[in-house]
N, C-alpha and C positions, 0 to 999 in steps of 0.2 A: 533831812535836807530842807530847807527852805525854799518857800512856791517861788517859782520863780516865771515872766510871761517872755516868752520868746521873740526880742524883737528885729529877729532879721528878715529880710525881706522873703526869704523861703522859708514853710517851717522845716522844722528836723525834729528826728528820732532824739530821743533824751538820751542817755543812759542811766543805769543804775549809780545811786550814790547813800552815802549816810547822809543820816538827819544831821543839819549844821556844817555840813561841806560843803564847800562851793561846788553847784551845781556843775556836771560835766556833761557839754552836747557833742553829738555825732552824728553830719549827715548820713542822712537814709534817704529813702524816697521822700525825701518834707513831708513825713508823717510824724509828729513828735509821740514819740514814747520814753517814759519815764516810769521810776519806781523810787519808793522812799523808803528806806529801812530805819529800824528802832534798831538800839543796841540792849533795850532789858531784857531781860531772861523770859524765857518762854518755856514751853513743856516740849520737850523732843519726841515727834513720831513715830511710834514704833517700828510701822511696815507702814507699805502703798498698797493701792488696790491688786488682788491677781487678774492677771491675764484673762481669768475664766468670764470674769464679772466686766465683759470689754464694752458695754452699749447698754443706754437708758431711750429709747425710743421716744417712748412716753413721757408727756408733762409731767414727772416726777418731780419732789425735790431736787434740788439742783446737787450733782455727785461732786461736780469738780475734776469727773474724768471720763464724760461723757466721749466715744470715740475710741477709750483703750489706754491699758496705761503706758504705750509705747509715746515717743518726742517727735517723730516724724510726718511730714506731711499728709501722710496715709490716715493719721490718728484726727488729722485737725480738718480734712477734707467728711472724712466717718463722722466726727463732731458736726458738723454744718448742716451734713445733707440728712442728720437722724434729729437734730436740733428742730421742736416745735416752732411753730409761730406765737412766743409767748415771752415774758416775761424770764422764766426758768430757762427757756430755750437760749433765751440770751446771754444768760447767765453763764451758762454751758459755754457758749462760742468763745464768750469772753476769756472764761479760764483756760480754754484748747490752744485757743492765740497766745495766750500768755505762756503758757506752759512751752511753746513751738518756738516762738521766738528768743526766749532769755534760757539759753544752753550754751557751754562750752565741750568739747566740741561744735562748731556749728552745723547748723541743718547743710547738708548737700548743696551743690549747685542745681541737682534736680529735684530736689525737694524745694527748694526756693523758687523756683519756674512755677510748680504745681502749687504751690500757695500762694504764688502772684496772679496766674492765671485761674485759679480756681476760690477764691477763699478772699481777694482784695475786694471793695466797695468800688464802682467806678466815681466814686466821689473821694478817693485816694490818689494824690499823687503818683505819677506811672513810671519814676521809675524805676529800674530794677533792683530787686531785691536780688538775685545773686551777685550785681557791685557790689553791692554794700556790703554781705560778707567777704567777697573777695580782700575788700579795707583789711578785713583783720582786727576788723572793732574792738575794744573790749566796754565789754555790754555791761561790766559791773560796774563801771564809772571808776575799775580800781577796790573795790570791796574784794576778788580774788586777784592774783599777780596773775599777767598775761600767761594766756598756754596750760591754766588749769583748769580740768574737768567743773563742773558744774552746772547745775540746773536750779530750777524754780519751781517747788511742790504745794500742790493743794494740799497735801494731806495737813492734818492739821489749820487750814485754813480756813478765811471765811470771805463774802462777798459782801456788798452791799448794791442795789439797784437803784439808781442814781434817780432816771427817770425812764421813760416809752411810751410812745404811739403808734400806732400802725406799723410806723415804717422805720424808726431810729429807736436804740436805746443807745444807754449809760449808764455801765456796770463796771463798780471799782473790785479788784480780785484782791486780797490776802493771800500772800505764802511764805513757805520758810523755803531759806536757800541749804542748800545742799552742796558740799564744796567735797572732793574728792569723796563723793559715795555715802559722805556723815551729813546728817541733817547736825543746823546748826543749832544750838541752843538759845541763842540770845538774838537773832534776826530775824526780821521779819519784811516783806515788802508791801506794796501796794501799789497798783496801777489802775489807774482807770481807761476802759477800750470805751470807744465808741464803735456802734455796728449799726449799718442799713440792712433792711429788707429786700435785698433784689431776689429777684427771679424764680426762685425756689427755696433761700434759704438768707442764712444771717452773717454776713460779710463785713470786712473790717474796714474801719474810717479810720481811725486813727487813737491814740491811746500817751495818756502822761500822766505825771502825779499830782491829782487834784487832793488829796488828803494825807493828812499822818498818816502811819502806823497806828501810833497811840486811838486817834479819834476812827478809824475804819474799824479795830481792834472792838472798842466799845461800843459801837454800834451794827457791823455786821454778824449776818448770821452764819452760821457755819456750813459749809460742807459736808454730805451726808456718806462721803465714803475719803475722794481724794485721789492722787496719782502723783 
């Protein structure tokens, strides 16, 4: 997909699209989120993490499934509040949000309350993340036909950390998309979040596609387990 800057007077949520499509937006809460997919062939993931292996506490290399390999609020709330003040930690957030958001099915109307009120930046646009599901978005910009299952997997993925200081990073995620239960062979995404430092942990700003595939591909590093 080609960069594209957003010039309407509020921002918005992106959607997913392929590289060389005309970008496709959808308001959210004016928080622009986007992802770019490659169509070359990739290596397809075996398995995801188990369930046993649900939490990384510790500054460890970044898993990519920090929180649990569950999609639900519960998993990406467990990411935040186990999430260090670090570099890694951010890395983590980034991929739990990413992971939480770009699903079909979508998150609950009470899983979207408890990641608004729990897990947003107050330097995030306020409003509700359960309208915005309610839309009935499709969040792949169209890469799946509406009303089919899919999610967005670290496994197999990689990050790259954009930049950080005290209080903000900028962490772009790699994953493969997962369309009725099959990881895909040939896609892959990229999103970059931004996240503030409030209160006790690491909370979302906002998030789009500042890079390829191709070029986050060749220069991030990889995930040390995945979900």
């Amino acid at each position: 997909m080609p960069q594209q800057t957003n010039t309407r007077t509020t921002r918005r949520w992106i959607v997913l699209g392929l590289i060389a499509a005309v970008a496709i937006a959808a308001v959210i809460i004016a928080v622009a989120v986007a992802a770019r997919f490659t169509s070359d062939p990739a290596p397809v993931p075996s398995s995801s993490r188990s369930a046993s292996q649900s939490s990384e506490p510790a500054d460890s290399p970044p898993t990519g499934c920090l929180g649990g390999p569950g999609r639900d609020a519960s998993m990406l709330i467990t990411a935040r509040e186990d999430a260090p003040r670090s570099s890694n930690g951010a890395v983590e957030v980034a991929a739990a949000f990413v992971r939480w958001l770009n699903q079909y099915p979508y998150p609950s109307a009470d899983d979207a309350l408890a990641v608004q009120e729990a897990a947003l930046s107050s330097n995030a646009p306020a409003e509700s993340l359960v309208d915005f599901f309610a839309k009935e978005p499709n969040l792949s910009g169209g890469l799946v036909p509406d009303s089919t299952p899919y999610y967005l997997s670290t496994v197999a993925g990689v990050y790259h950390l954009e930049s950080i200081s005290d209080d903000r990073a900028e962490v772009t995620v790699g994953t493969s998309l997962v369309k009725d239960g099959a990881f895909s062979p040939t896609l892959k995404g990229s999103i970059t979040v931004v996240l503030d430092w409030e209160e006790d942990g690491w909370k979302f700003v906002s998030s789009e596609g500042t890079r390829s595939t191709e070029e986050l591909y060749s220069i991030g590093k990889p995930f040390t387990e995945g979900c």
